[in-house]
C-alpha positions as a Markdown table, in Angstrom:
| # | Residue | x | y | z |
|---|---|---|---|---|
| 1 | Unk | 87.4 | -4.5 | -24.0 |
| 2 | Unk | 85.2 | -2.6 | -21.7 |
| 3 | Unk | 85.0 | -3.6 | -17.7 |
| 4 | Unk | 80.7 | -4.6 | -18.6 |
| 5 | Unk | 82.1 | -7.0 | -21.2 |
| 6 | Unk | 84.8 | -8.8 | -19.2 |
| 7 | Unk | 81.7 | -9.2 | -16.7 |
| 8 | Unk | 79.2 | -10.4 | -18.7 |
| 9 | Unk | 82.1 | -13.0 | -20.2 |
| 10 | Unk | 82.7 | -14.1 | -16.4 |
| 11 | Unk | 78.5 | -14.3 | -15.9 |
| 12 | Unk | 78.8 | -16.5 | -18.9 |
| 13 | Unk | 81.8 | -18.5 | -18.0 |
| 14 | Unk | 80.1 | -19.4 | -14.4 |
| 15 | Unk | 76.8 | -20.3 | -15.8 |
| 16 | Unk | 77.9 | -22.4 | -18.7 |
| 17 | Unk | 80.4 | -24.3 | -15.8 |
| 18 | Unk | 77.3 | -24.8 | -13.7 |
| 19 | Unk | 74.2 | -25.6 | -15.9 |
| 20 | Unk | 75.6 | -26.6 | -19.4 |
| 21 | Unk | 74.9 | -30.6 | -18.4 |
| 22 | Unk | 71.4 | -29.5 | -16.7 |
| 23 | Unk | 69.5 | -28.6 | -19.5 |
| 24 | Unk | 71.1 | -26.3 | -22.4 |
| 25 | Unk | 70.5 | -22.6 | -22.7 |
| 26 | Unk | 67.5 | -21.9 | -20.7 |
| 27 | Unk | 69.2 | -23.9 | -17.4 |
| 28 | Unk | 72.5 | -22.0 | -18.0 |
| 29 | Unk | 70.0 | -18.5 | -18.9 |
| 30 | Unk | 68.3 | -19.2 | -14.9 |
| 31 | Unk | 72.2 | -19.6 | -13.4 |
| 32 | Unk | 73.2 | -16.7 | -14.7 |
| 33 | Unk | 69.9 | -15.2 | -13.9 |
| 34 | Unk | 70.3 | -16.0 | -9.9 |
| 35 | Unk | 73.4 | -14.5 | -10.3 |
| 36 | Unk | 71.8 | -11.3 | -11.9 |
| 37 | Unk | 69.4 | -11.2 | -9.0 |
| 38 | Unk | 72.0 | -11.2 | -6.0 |
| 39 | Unk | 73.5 | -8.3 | -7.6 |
| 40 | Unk | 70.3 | -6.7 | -7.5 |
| 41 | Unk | 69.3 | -7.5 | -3.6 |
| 42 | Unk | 73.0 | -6.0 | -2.5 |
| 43 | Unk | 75.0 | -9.1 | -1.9 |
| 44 | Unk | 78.1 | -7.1 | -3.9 |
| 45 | Unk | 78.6 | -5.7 | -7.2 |
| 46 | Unk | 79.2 | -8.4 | -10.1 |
| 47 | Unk | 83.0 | -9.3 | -9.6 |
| 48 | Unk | 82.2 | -9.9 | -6.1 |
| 49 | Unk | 78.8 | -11.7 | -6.8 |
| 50 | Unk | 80.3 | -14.5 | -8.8 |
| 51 | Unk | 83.4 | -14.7 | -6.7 |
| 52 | Unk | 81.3 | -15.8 | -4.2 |
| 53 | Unk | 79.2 | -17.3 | -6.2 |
| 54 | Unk | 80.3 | -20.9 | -4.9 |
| 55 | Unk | 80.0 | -20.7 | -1.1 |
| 56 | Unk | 76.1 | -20.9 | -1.8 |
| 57 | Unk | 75.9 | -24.0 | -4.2 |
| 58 | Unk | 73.5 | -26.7 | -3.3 |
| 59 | Unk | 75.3 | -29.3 | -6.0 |
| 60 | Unk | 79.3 | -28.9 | -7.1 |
| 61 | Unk | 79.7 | -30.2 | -10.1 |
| 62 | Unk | 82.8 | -30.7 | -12.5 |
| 63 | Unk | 82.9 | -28.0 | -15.5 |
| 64 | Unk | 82.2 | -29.2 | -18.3 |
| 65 | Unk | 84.9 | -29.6 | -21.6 |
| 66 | Unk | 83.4 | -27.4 | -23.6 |
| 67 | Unk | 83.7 | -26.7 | -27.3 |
| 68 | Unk | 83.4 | -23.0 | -27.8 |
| 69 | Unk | 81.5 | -23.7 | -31.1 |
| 70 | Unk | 79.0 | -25.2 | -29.0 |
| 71 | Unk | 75.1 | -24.2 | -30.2 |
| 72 | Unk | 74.1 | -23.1 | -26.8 |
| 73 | Unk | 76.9 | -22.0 | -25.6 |
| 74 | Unk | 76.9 | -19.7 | -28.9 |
| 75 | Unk | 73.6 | -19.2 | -27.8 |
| 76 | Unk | 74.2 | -18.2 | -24.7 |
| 77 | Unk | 76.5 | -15.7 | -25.7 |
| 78 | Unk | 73.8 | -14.1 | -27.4 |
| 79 | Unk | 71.7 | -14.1 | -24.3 |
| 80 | Unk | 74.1 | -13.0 | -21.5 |
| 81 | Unk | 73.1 | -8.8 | -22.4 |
| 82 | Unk | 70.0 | -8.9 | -21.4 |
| 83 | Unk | 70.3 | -11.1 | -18.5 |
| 84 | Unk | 73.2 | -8.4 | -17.1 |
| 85 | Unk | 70.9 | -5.2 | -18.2 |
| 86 | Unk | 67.9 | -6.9 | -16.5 |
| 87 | Unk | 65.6 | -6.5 | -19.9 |
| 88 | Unk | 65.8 | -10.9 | -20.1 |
| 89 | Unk | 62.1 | -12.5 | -19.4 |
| 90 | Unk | 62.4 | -14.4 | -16.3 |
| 91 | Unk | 62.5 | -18.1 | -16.3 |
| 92 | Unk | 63.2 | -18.3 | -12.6 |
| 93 | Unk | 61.5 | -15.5 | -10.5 |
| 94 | Unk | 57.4 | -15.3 | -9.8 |
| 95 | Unk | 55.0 | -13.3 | -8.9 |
| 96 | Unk | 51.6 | -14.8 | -7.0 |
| 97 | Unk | 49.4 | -13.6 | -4.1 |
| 98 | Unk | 52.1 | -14.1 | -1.6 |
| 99 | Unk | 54.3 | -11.4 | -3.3 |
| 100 | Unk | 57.5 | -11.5 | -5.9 |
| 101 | Unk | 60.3 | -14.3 | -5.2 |
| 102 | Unk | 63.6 | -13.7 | -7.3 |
| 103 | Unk | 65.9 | -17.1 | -6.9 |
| 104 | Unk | 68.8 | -16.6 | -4.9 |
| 105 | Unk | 69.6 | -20.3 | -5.0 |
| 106 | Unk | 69.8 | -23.7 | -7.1 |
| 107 | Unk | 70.5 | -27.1 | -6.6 |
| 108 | Unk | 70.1 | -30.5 | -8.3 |
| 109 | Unk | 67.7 | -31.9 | -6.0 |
| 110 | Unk | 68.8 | -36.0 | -6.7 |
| 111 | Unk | 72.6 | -34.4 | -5.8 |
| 112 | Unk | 72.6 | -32.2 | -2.9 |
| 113 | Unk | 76.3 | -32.2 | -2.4 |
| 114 | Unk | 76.9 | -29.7 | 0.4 |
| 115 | Unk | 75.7 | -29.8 | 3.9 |
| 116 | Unk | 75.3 | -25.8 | 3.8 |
| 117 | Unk | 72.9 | -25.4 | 1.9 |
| 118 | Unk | 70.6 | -28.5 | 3.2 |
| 119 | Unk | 71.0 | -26.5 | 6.6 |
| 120 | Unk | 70.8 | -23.2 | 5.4 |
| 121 | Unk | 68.5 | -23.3 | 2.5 |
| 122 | Unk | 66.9 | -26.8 | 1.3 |
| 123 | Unk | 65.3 | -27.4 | 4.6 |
| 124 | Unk | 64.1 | -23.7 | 5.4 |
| 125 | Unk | 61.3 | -23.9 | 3.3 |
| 126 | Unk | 59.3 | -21.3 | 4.7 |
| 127 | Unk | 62.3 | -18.8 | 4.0 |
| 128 | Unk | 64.1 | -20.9 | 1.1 |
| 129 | Unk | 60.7 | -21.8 | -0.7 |
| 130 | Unk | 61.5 | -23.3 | -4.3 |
| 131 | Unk | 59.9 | -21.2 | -7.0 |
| 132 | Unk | 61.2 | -22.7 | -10.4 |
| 133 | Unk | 62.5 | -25.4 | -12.0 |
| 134 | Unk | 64.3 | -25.1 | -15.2 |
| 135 | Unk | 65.9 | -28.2 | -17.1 |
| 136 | Unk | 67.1 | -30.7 | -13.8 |
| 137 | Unk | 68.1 | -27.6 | -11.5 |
| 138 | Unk | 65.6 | -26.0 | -8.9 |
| 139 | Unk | 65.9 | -22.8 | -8.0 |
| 140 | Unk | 64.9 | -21.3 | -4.5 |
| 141 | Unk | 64.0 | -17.7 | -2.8 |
């Protein structure tokens, strides 16, 4: 097993545990894709990245039991390359007149769980504005 695979089985591990119950492969796809983007604006390589991955949940949620013959988490598994080489359409991150936003953030909006990010991201909207929502998650800049 190569170092890039063990990875990209963590990137799917984390997103699967956070989105499966959201909304199937494209809400696990955005997770994992938020994830992809921190890496990318220098918040630590990817070990580090989804270490610290749950100091900036909006919504804790128990991981799912999942059965690993699962269609979308099969599917997933299929998906997780692209997202890690950064060749994956985005489902999260925009482009308008005010610029590019790449999510940084999610949450379940009816289940804001965590006090940190209502103070440091849900009610900074002008810094924190939400950009996508995929399945029952919305993601933020």
């Amino acid at each position: 097993m190569t170092y890039e695979n063990y990875i990209k089985g963590r990137l799917v591990e984390y997103a699967v545990n956070e989105a499966h119950k959201y909304g199937g492969v494209e809400c696990m796809c955005a997770v994992a894709e938020v994830i992809a983007n921190r890496v990318k604006n220098g918040w630590g390589d990817w070990s580090a990245v989804i270490d610290k991955a749950p100091q900036y949940l909006g919504t804790i949620v128990e991981p799912p039991t999942l059965d690993h013959r699962d269609p979308t988490f099969r599917q997933m598994l299929g998906l997780v390359d692209d997202i890690y080489h950064g060749t994956a359409e985005s489902l999260i991150n925009i482009t308008d007149d005010r610029g590019t936003f790449a999510a940084l953030y999610y949450a379940d909006l009816s289940n804001i769980n965590r006090d940190w990010f209502l103070t440091n991201v849900a009610r900074k909207v002008t810094e924190h504005p939400q950009i996508a929502k995929v399945g029952e998650l919305t993601f933020f800049a």
